[in-house]
Backbone as CSV, one residue per row, in Angstrom:
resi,resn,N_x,N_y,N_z,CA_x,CA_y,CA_z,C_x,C_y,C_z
1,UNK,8.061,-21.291,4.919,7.331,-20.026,4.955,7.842,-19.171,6.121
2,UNK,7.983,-18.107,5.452,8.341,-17.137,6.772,8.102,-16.819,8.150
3,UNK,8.554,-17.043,9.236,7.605,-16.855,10.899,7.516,-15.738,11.029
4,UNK,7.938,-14.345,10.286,7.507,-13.196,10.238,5.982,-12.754,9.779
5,UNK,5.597,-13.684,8.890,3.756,-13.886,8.145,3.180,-13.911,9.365
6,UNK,1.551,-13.574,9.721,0.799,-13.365,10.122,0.086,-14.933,10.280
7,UNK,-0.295,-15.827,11.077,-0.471,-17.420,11.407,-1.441,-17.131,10.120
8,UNK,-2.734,-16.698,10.062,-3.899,-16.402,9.441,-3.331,-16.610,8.477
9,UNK,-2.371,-15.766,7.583,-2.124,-16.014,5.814,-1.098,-16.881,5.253
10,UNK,-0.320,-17.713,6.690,0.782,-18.425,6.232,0.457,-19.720,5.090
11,UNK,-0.775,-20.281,5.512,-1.345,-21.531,4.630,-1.440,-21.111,3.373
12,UNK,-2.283,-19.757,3.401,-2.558,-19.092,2.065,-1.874,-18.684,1.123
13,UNK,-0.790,-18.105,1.391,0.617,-17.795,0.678,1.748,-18.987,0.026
14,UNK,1.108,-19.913,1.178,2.364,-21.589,0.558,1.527,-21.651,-0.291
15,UNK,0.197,-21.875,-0.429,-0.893,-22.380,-1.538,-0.340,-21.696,-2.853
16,UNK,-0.313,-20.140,-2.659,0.353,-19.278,-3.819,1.136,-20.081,-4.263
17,UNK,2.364,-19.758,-3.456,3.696,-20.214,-4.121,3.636,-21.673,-4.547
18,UNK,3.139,-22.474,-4.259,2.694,-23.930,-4.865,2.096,-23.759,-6.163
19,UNK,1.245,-23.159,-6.306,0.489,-23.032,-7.390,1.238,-22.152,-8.659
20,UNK,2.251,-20.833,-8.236,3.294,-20.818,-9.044,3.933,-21.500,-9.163
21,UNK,4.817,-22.446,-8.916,5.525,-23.433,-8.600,5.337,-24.743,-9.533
22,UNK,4.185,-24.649,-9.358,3.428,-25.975,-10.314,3.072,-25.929,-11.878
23,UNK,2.518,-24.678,-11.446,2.029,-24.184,-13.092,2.966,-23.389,-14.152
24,UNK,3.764,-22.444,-13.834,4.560,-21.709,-14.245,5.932,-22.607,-14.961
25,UNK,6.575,-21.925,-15.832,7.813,-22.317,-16.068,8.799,-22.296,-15.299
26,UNK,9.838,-23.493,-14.517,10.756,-23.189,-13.462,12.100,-21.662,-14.281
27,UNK,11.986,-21.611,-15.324,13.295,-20.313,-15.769,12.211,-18.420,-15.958
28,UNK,10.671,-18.834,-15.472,10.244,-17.486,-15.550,10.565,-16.786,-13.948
29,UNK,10.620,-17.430,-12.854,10.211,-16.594,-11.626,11.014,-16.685,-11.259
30,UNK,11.919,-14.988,-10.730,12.944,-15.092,-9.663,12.628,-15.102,-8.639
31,UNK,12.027,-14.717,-8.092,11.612,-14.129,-6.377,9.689,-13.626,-6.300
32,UNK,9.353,-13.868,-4.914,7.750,-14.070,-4.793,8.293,-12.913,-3.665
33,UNK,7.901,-11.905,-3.234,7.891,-11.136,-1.980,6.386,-10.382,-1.965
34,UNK,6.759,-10.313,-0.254,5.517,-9.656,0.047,6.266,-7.993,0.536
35,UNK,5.220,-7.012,0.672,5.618,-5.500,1.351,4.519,-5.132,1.199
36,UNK,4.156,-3.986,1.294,2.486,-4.012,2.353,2.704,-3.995,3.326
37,UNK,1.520,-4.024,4.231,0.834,-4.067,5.886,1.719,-5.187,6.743
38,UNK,1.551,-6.237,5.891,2.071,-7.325,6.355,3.831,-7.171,6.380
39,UNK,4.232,-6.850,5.621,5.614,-6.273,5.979,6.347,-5.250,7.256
40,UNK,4.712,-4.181,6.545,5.314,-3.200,8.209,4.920,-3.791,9.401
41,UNK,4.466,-4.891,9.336,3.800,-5.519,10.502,2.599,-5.067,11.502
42,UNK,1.544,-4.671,10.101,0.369,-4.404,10.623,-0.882,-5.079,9.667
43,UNK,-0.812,-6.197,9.889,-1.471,-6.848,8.890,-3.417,-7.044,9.584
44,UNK,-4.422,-6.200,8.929,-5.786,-6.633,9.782,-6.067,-7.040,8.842
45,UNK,-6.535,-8.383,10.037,-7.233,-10.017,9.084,-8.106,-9.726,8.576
46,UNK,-8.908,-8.430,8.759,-10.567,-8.274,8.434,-10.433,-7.179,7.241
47,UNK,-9.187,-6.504,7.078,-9.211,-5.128,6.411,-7.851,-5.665,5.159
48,UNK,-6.815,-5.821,5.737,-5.590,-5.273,5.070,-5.633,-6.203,3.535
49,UNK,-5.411,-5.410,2.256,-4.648,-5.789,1.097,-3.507,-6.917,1.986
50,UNK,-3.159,-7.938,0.953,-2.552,-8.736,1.054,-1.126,-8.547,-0.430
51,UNK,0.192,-7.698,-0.245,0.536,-6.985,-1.458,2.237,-8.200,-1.678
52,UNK,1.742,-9.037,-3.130,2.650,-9.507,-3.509,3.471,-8.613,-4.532
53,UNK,4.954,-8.847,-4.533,5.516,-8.669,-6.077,5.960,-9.736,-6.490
54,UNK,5.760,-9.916,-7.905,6.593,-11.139,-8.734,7.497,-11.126,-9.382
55,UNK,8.721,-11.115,-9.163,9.555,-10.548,-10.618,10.088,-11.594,-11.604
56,UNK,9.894,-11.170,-12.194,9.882,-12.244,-13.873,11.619,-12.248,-14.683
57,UNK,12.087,-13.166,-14.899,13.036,-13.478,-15.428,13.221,-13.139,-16.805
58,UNK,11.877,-12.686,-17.710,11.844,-12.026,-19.031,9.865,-11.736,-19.057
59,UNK,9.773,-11.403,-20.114,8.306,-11.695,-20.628,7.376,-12.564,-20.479
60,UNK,5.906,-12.491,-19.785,5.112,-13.595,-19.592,4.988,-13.508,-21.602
61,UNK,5.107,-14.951,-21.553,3.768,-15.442,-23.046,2.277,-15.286,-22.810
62,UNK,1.563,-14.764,-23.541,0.141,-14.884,-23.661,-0.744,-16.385,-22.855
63,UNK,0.013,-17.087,-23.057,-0.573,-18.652,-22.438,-0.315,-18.866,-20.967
64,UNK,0.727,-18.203,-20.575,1.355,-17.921,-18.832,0.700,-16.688,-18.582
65,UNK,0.143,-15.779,-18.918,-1.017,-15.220,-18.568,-2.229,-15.785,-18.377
66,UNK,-2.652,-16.566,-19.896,-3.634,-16.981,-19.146,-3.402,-17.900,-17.836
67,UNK,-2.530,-18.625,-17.346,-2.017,-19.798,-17.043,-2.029,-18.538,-15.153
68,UNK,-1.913,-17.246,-15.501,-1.627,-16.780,-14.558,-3.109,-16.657,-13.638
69,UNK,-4.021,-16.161,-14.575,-5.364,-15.968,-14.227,-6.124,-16.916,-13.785
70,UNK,-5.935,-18.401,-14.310,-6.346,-19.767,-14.142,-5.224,-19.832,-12.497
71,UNK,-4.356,-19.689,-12.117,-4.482,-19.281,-10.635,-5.128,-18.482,-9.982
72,UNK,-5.497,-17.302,-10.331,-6.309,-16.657,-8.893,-7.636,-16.819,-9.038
73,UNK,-8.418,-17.361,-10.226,-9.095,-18.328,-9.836,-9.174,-19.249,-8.963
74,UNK,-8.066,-20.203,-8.926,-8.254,-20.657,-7.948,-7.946,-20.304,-6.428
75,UNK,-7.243,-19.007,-6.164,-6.736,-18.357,-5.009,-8.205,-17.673,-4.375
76,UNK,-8.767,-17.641,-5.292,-10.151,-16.506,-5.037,-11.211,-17.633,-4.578
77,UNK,-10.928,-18.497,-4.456,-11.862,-19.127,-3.771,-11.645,-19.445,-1.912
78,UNK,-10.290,-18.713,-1.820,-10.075,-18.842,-0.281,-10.398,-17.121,0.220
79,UNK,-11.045,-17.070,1.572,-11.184,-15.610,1.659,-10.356,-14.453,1.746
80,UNK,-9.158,-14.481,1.732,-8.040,-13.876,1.264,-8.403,-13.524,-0.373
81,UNK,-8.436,-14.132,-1.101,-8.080,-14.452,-2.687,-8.379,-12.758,-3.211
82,UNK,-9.748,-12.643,-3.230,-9.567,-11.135,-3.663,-9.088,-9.982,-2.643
83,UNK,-8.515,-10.062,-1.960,-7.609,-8.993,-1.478,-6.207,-8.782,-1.396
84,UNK,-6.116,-10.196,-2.570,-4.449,-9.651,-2.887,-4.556,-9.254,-4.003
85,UNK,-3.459,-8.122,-4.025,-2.661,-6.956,-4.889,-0.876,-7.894,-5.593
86,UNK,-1.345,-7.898,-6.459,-0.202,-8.441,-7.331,0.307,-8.279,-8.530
87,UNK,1.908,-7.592,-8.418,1.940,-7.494,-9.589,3.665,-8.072,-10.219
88,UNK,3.543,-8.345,-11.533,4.314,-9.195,-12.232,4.989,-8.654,-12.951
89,UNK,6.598,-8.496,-12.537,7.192,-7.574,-13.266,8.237,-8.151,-13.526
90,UNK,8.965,-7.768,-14.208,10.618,-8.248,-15.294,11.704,-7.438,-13.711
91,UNK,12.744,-8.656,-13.777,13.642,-8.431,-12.440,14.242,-6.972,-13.037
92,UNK,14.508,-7.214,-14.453,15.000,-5.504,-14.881,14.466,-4.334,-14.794
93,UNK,13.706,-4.147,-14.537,12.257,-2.839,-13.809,12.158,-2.748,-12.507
94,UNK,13.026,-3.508,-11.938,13.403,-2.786,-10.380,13.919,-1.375,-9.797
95,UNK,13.169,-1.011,-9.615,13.464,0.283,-8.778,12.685,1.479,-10.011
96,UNK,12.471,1.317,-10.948,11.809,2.097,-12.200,9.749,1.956,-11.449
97,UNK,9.463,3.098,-12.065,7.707,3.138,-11.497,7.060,3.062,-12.911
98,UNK,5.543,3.302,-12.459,4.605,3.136,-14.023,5.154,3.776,-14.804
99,UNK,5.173,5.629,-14.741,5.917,6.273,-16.045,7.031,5.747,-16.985
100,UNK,7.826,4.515,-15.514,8.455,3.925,-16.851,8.550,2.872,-17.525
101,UNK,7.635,2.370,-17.026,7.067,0.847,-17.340,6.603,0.524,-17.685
102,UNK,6.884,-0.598,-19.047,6.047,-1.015,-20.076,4.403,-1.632,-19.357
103,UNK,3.462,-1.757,-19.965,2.311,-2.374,-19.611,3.072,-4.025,-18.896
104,UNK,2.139,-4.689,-17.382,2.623,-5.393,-17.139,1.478,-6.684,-16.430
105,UNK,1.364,-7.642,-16.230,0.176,-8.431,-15.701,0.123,-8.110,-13.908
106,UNK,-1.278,-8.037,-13.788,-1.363,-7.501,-12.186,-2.565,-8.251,-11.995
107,UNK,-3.177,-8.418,-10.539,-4.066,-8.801,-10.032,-4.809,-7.476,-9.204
108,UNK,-6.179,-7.460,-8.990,-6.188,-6.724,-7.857,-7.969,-7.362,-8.073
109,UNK,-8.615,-7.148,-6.640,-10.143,-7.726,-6.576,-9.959,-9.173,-7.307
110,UNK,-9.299,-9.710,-6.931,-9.270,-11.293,-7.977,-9.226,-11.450,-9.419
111,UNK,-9.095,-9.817,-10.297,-8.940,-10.451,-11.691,-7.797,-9.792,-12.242
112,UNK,-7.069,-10.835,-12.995,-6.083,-10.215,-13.796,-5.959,-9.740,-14.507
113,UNK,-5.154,-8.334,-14.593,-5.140,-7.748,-16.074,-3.895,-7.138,-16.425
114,UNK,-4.137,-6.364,-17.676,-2.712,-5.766,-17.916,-2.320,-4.582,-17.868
115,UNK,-1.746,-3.893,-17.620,-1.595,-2.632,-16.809,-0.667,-2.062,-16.451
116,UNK,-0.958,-0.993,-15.665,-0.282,-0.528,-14.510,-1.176,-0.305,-12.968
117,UNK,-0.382,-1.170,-12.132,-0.754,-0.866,-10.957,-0.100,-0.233,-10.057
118,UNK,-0.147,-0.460,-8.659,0.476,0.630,-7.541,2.011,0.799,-7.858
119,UNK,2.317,1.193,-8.545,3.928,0.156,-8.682,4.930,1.718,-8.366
120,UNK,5.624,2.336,-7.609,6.458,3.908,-7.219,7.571,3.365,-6.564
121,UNK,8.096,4.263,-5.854,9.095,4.415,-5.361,8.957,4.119,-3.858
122,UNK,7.663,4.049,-3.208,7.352,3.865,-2.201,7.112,2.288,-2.158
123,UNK,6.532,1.830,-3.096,6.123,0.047,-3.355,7.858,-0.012,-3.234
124,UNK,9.075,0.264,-3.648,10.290,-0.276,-4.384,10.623,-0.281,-2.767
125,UNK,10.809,0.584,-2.421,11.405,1.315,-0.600,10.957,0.113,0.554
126,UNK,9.579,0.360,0.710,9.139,-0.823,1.032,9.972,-2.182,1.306
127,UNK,9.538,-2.575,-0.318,10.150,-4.004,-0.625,11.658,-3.972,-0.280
128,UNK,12.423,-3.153,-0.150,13.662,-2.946,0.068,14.105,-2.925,1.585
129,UNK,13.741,-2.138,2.360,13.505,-1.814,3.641,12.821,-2.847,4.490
130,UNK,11.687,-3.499,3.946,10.661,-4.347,5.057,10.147,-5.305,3.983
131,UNK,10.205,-5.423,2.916,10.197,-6.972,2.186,10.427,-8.123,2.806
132,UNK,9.052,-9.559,2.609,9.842,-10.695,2.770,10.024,-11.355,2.026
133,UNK,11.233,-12.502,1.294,10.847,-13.566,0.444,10.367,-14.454,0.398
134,UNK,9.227,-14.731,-0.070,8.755,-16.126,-0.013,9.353,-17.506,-0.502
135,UNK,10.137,-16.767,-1.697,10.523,-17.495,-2.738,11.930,-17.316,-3.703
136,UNK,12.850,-17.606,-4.066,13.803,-16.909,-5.033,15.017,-15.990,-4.345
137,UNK,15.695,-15.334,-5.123,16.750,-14.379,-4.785,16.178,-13.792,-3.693
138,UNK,16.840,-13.705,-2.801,16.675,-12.616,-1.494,16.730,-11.255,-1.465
139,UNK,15.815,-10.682,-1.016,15.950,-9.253,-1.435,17.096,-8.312,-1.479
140,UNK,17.750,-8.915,-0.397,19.368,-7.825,-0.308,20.405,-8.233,-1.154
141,UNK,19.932,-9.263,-2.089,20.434,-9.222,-3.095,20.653,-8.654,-4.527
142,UNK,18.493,-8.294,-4.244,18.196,-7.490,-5.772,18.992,-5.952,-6.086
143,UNK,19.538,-5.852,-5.254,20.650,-4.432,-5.410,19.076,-3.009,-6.202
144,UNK,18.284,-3.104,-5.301,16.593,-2.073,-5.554,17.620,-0.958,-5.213
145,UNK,17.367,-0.013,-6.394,17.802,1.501,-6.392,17.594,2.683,-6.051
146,UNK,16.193,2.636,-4.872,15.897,3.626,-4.286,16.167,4.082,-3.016
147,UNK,15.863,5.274,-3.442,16.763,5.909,-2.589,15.605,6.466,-1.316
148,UNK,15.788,7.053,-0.256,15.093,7.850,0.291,14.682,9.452,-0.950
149,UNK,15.535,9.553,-1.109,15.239,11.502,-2.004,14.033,10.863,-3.029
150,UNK,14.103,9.797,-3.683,13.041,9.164,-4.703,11.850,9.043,-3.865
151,UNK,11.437,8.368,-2.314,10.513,8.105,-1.538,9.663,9.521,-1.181
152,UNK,10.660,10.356,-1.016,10.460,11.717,-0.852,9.584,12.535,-1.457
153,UNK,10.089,12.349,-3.115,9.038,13.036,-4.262,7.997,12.386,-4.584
154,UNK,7.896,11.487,-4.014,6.603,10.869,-4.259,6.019,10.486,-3.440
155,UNK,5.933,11.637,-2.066,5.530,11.785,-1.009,4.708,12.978,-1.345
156,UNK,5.555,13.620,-1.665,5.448,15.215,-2.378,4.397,15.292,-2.865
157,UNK,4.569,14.193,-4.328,3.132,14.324,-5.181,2.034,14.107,-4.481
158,UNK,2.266,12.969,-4.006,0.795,12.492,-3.386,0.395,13.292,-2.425
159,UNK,0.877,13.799,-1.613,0.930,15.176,-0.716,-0.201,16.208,-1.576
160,UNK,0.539,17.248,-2.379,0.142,18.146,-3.144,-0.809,18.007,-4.305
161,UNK,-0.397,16.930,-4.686,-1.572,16.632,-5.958,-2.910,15.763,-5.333
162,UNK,-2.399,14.660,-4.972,-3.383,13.981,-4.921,-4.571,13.951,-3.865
163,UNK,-3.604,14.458,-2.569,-4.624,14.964,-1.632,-4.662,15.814,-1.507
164,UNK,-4.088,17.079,-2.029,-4.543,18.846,-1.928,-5.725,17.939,-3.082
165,UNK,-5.963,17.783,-3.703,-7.258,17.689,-4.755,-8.241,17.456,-3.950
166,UNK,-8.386,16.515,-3.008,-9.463,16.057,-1.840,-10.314,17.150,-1.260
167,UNK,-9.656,18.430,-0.984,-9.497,19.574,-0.048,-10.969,20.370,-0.906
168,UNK,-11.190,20.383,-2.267,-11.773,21.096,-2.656,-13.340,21.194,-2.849
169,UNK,-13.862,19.927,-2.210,-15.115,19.978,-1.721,-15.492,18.626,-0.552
170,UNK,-16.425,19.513,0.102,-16.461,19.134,1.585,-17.577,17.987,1.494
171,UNK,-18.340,17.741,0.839,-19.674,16.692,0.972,-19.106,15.248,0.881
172,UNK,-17.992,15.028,-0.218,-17.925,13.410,0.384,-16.834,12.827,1.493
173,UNK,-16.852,13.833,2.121,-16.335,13.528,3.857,-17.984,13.173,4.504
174,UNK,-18.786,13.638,3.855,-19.898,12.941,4.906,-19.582,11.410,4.573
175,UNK,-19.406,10.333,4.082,-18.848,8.903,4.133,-17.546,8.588,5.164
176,UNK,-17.925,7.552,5.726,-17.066,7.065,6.886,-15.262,6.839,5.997
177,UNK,-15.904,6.185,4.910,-14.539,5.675,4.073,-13.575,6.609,3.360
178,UNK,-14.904,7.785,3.279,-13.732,9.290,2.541,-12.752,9.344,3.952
179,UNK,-13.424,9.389,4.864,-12.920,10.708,6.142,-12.321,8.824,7.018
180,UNK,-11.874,8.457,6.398,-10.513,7.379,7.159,-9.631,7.157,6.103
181,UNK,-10.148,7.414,4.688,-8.975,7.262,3.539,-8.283,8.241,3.541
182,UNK,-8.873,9.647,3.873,-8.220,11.234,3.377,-7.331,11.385,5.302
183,UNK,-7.543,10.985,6.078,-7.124,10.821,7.301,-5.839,9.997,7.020
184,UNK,-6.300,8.654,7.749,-5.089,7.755,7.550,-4.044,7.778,6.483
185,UNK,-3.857,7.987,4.994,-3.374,8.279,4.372,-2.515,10.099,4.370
186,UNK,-2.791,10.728,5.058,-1.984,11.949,5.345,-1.013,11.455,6.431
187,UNK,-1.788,10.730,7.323,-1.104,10.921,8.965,-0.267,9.730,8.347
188,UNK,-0.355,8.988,7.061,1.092,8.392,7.048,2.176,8.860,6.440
189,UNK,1.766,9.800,5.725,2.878,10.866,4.671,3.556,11.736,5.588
190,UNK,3.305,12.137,6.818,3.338,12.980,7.623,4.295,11.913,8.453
191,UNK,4.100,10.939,9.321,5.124,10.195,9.894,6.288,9.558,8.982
192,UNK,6.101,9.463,8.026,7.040,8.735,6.908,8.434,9.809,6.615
193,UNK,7.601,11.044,6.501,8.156,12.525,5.744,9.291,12.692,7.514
194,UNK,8.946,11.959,8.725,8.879,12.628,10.019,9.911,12.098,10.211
195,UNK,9.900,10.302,9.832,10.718,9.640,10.651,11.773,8.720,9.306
196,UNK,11.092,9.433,8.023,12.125,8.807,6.957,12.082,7.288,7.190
197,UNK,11.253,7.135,6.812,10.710,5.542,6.574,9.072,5.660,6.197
198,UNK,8.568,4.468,6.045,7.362,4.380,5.074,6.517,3.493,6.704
199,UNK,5.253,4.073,7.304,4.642,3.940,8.350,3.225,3.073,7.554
200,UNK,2.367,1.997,8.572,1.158,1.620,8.262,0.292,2.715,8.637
201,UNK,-0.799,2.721,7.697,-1.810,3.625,8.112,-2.623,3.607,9.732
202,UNK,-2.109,2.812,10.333,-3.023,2.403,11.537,-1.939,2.842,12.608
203,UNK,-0.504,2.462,12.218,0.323,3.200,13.490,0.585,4.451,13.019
204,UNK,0.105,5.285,11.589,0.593,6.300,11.810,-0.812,7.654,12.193
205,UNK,-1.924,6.792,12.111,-2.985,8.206,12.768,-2.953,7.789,14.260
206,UNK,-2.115,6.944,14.768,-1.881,6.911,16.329,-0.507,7.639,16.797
207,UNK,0.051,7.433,15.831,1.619,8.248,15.981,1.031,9.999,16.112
208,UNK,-0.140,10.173,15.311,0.211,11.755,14.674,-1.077,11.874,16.166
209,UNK,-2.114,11.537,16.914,-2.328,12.269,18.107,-1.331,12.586,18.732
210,UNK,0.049,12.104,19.136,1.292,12.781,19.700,2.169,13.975,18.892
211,UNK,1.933,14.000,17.375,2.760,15.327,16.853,2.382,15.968,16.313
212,UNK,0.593,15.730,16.176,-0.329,17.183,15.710,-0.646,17.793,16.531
213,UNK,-1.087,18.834,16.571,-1.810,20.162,17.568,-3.582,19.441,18.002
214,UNK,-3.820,19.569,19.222,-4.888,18.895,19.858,-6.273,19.226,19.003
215,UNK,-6.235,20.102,17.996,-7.255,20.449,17.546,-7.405,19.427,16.522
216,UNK,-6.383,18.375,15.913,-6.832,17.107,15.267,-7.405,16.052,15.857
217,UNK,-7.450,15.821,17.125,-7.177,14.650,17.919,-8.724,13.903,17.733
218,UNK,-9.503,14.505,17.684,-10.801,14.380,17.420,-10.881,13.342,16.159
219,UNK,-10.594,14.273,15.227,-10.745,13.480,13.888,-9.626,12.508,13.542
220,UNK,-8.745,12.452,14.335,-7.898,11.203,13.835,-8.224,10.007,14.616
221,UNK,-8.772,10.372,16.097,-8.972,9.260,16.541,-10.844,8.639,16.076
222,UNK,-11.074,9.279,15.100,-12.313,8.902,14.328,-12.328,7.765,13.655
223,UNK,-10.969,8.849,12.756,-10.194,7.867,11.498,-9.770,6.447,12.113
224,UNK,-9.465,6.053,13.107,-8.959,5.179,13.972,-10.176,3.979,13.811
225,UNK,-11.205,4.795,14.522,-12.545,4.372,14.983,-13.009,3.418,13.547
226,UNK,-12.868,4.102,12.517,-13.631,3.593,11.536,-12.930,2.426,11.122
227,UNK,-11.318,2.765,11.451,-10.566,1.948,10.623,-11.031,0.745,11.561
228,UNK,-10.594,0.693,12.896,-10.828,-1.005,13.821,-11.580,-1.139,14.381
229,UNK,-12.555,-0.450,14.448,-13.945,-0.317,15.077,-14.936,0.361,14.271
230,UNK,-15.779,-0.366,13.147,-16.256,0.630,12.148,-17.392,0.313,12.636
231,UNK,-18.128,-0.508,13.684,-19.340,-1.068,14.045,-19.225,-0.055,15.293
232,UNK,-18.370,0.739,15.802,-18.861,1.553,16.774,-19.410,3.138,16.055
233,UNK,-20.056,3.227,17.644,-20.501,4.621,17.544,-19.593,5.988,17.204
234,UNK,-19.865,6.535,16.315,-18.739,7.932,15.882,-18.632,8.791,17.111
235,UNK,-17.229,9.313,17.085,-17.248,10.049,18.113,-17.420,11.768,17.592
236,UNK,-17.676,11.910,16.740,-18.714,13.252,16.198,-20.454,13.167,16.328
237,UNK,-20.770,14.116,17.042,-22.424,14.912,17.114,-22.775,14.784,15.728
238,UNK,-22.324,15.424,14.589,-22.126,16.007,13.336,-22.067,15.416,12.169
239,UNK,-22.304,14.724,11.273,-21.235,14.555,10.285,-20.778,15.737,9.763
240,UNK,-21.825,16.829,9.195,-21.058,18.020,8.423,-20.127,18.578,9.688
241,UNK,-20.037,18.598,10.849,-18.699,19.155,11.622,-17.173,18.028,11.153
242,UNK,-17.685,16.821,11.176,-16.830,16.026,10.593,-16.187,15.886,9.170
243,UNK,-17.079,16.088,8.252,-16.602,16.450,7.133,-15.819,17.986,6.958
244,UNK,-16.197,18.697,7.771,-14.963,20.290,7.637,-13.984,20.236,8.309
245,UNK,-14.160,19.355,9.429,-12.870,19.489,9.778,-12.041,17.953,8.973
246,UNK,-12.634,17.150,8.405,-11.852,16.707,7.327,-10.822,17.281,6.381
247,UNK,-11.774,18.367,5.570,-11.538,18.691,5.003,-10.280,20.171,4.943
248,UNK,-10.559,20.885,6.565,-9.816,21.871,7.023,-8.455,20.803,7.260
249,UNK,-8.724,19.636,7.845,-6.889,18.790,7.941,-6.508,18.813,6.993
250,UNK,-6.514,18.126,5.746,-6.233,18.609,4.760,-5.498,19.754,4.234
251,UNK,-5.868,20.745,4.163,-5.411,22.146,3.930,-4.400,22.276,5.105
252,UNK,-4.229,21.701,6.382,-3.860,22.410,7.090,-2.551,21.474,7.398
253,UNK,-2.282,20.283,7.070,-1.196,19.171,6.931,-0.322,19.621,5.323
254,UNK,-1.459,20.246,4.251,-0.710,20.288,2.787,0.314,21.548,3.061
255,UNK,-0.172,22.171,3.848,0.496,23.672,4.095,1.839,23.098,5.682
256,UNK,1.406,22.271,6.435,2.286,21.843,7.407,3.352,21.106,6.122
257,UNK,2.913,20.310,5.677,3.598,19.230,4.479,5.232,20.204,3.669
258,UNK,4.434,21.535,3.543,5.090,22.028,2.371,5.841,23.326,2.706
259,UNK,5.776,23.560,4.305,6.820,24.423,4.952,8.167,23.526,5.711
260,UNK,7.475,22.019,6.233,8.928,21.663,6.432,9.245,20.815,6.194
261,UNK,8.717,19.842,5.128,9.485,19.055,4.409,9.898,19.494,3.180
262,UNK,8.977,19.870,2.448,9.103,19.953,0.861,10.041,21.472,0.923
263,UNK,10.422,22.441,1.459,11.064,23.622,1.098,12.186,23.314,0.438
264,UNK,12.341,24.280,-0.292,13.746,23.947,-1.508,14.937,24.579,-1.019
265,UNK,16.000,24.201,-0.673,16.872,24.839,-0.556,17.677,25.670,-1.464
């Protein structure tokens, strides 16, 4: 097992790979990697997703599905179990995202299903960049086809679509979990977009008190607050002052976002 793993999940992860190992067909699984938190090397024992990929040598059968689920059953009985994110994909769908990907078996909250999960250009980058193997072909082997310009546009989207959408009403920033999801998740698009690489949410709303304007500093070091200290006291009087200026970052990072990264030449 890797000495890069976190002491806390090293037991937990051999258990995995044992339990694939045991149950599975030895000609279905090429490689077990992790990327996630634990990759960028910010793994919290109390908070962080635990994010496997599996890549598959062809098609699960219906019976290695079930055969798949009859593991995290048993994974879900350690306190880790439902907070891993897993998903099971054909080694030939490397570097390809959901739009192009057939339906595929995933885990997430401990149950398996079939789907599409987190699966972009940012999951591929990741695994490419800061992947470990647990198991199988080594990553600098899988010859993963992304590029930075791919990490980029789908920085973009999530930028413009998904969190300009956030921006358009202010009441569920009164919740601690809106106003550290709509936070932490910018201030990492924003260091990623900064420093061309893919940042944890926890070093990057500490990165961005040094390269936003002091009028954020407030609310990111909130976002902070909630994230590793959610049992402390808020450092807002307010919530509705907290929720606008939630909601004013927002607007005011989508418009920073889209004068100097995203401009078209």
């Amino acid at each position: 097992m890797s000495n890069q793993l976190p002491v806390p999940v090293q037991s937990f992860m051999q258990e995995y790979v044992e339990l694939l190992n045991k149950h599975l067909p030895s000609d279905l699984i090429e490689g077990v990697y992790i990327y996630g938190s634990i990759a960028l090397g910010a793994f919290n024992e109390s908070k962080s997703d635990i994010d496997f990929i599996v890549l598959l040598r062809r098609v699960v059968s219906e019976q290695e599905v079930v055969t798949i689920q009859e593991i995290h059953v048993q994974m879900n009985k350690h306190p880790f179990g439902k907070r891993m994110d897993v998903v099971y994909i054909q080694v030939n769908a490397i570097g390809k995202t959901n739009e192009e990907l057939p339906t595929y078996p995933y885990c997430s909250d401990g149950v398996v299903k079939i789907g599409h999960w987190d699966v972009n250009h940012i999951t591929w980058w990741v695994l490419k960049e800061h992947g470990i193997t647990l198991r199988g072909t080594l990553i600098g082997e899988l010859n993963i086809p992304t590029k930075w310009e791919d990490v980029l546009k789908t920085l973009e989207y999530n930028m413009n679509e998904y969190c300009f959408s956030k921006s358009k009403k202010t009441y569920p920033f009164l919740f601690d979990s809106m106003v550290e999801s709509a936070t932490c998740t910018i201030s990492r698009i924003i260091c990623s977009l900064d420093q061309r690489d893919i940042f944890s949410k926890d070093k990057a709303v500490i990165l961005c008190v040094d390269m936003l304007p002091e009028r954020w500093h407030l609310l990111l070091k909130e976002a902070s607050r909630i994230r590793t200290k959610a049992n402390t006291k808020s450092l807002y009087k307010s919530k509705l002052k907290r929720a606008r200026d939630c909601r004013d970052f927002i607007l005011y990072t989508h418009q920073l976002c889209n004068t100097k990264f995203f401009t078209k030449e």
